[in-house]
C-alpha positions in Angstrom: 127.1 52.2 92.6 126.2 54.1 96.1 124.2 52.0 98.1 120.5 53.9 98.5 119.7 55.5 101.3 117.7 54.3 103.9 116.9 54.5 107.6 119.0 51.5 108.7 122.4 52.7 106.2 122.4 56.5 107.0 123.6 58.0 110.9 122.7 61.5 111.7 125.8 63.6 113.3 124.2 66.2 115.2 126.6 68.8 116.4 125.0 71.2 119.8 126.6 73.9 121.9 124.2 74.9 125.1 121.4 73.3 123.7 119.5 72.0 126.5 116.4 73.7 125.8 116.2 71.8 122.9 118.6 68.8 122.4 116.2 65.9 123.6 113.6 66.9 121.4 115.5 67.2 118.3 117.3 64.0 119.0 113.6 62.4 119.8 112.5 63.0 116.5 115.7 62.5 114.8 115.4 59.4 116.4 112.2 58.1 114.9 113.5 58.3 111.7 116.8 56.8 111.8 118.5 53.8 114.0 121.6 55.7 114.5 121.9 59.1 115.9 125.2 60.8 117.7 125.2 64.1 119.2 128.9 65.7 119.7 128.5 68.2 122.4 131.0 71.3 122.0 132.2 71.8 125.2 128.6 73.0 127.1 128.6 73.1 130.4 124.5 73.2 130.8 122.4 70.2 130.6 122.8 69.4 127.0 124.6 66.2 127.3 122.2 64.5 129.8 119.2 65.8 128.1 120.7 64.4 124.4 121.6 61.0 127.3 117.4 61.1 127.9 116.2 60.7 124.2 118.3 57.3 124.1 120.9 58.3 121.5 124.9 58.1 121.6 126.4 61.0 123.2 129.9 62.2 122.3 131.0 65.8 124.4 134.6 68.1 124.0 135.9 69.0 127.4 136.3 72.4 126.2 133.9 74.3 123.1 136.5 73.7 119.6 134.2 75.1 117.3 131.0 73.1 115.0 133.8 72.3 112.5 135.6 70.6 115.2 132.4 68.5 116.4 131.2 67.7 112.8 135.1 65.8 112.3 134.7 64.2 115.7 131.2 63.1 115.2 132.8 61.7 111.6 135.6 59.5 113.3 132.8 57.9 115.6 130.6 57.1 112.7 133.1 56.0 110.4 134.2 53.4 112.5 131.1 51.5 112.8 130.0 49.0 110.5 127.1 49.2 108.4 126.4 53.0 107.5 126.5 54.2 103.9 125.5 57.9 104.8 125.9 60.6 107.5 123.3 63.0 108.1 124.0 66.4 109.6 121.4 68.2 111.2 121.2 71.1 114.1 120.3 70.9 117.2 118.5 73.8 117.8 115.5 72.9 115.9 116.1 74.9 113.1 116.1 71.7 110.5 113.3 69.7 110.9 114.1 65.3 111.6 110.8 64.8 109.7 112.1 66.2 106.3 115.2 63.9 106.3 112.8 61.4 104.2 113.2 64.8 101.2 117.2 64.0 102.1 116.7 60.1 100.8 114.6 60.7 97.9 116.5 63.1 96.3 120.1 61.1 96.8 118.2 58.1 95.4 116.3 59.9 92.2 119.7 61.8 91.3 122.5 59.5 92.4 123.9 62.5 94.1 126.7 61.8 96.2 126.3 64.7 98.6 122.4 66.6 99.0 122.8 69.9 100.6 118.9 71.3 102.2 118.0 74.6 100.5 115.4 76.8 102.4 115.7 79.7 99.5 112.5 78.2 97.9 110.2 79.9 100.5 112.0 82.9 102.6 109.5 84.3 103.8 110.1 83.9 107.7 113.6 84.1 106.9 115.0 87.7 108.1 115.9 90.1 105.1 119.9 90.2 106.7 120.3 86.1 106.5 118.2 86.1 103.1 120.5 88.7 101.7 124.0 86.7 103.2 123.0 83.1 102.7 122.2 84.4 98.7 125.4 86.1 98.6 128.1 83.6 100.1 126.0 80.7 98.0 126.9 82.9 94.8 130.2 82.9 95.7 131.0 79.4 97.0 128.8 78.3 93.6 131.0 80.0 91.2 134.4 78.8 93.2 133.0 74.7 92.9 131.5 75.3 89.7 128.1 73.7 90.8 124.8 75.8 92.2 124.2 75.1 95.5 121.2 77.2 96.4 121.9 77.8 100.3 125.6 76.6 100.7 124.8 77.9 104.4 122.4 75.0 105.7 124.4 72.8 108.0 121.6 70.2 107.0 123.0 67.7 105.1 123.8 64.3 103.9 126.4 63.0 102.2 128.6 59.6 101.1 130.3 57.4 104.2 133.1 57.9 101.9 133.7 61.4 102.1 134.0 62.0 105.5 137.5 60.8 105.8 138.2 63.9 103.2 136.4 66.2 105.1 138.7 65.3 108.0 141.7 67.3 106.8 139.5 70.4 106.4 141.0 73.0 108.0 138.4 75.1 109.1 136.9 74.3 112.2 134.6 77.0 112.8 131.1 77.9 110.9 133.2 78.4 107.7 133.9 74.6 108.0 130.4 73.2 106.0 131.6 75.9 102.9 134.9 74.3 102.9 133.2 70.8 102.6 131.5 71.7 99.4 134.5 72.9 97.7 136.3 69.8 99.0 133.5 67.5 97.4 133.3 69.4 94.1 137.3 68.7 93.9 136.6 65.2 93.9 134.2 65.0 91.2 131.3 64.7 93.5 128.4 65.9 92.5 126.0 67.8 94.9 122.0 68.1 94.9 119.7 69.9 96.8 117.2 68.7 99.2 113.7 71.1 100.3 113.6 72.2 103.8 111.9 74.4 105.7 112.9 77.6 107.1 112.6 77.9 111.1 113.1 80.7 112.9 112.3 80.6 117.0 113.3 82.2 119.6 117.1 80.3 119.5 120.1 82.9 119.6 122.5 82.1 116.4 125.8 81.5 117.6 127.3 83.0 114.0 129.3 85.5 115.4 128.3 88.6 112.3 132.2 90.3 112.3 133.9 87.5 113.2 132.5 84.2 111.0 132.2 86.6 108.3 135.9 87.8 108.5 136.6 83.8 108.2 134.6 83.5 105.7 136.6 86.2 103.3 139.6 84.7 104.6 138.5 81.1 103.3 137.5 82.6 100.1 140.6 84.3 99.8 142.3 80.9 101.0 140.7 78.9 98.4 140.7 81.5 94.7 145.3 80.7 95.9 144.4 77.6 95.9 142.3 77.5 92.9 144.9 79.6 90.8 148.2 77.5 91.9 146.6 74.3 90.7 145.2 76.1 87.6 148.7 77.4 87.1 150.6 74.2 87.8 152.5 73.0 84.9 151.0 69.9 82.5 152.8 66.9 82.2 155.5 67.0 79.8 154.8 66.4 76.4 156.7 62.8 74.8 159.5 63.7 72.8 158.6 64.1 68.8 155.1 65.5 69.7 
């Protein structure tokens, strides 16, 4: 049985690229609510690694920017390694997920014994704009009918899931933005099943670094990537029958 969640067991992971505008205050707050909180800088060349140094958490940064796929598995490795964390939190750092709602994050893995709780803003959209509203429901249709679970906003990067997935999350091969809808296909593979947590939707003055042509070619190219996949194992042959059957 999964150990329950609390502030001592679970380690936020919070992935940044030129965030220094932000960064120590997120990591502040994230902070308060649990003991163990790693930022993986992507390669910025700012101030976001000594302003993520200033709130007093771990600091991890990429010599060169690899993608948020590639500093979600680097911020895994770190926190898999140390003793005494059940769960990994991810959150942004750009202040779009709030550190106060990861308490929603723990009640709901504990009330539905949900290995992997996915935030879902699509509850209230209102300050969300029409163009994300209108992707975020459409990609969350499709990833939902490839896992064969509803996930209401498969797009939220916040999110917690089991220690013990992270080492399959690892040999994802995305690396880019298409990387946290890969990891929900990978969990549902394995049987896991995944909840959803309430969170607010915040919209400030932060530029989105989801490049529109680009991240969405990558994103039909991942869907495309994983229907092969889907149909190969669907296709593969049964183990043979025993003889006289």
């Amino acid at each position: 049985m999964s150990a329950a969640a609390t502030r001592a067991n679970v380690a936020a992971l919070i992935p940044c690229y030129y965030e220094e505008k932000q960064i120590r205050e997120v990591a502040t707050r994230t902070r308060a609510q649990l003991d163990t909180v790693l930022v993986v800088d992507d390669g910025s060349v700012d101030r976001t690694s000594d302003e993520a140094r200033a709130a007093g958490v771990d600091v991890i940064k990429h010599e060169r920017n690899q993608g948020k796929g590639a500093a979600i598995k680097t911020g895994l490795r770190e926190l898999t390694s140390r003793s005494g964390i059940e769960w990994i939190l991810i959150l942004d750092g750009d202040g779009q997920h709030l550190p106060e709602e990861i308490p929603h994050f723990f009640e709901e893995a504990n009330r539905t014994g949900a290995e992997m709780i996915v935030g879902s803003r699509m509850d209230d959209t209102r300050k969300m704009p029409f163009v994300r509203k209108l992707t975020n429901l459409t990609m969350s249709g499709l990833i939902s009918s490839i896992i064969g679970q509803r996930v209401p906003d498969s797009q939220c990067g916040f999110r917690m899931f089991r220690r013990d997935l992270a080492a399959a999350f690892l040999d994802v091969q995305s690396s880019n933005f298409d990387f946290e809808s890969e990891m929900l296909v990978i969990a549902a593979r394995r049987g896991v099943k995944i909840a959803a947590a309430k969170v607010s939707t915040v919209y400030g003055d932060e530029v989105s670094k989801i490049h529109p042509v680009r991240d969405t070619i990558r994103f039909i190219k991942l869907l495309q990537r994983l229907r092969r996949e889907t149909r190969s194992t669907s296709s593969a042959p049964g183990p043979s029958s025993p003889a006289g059957t």
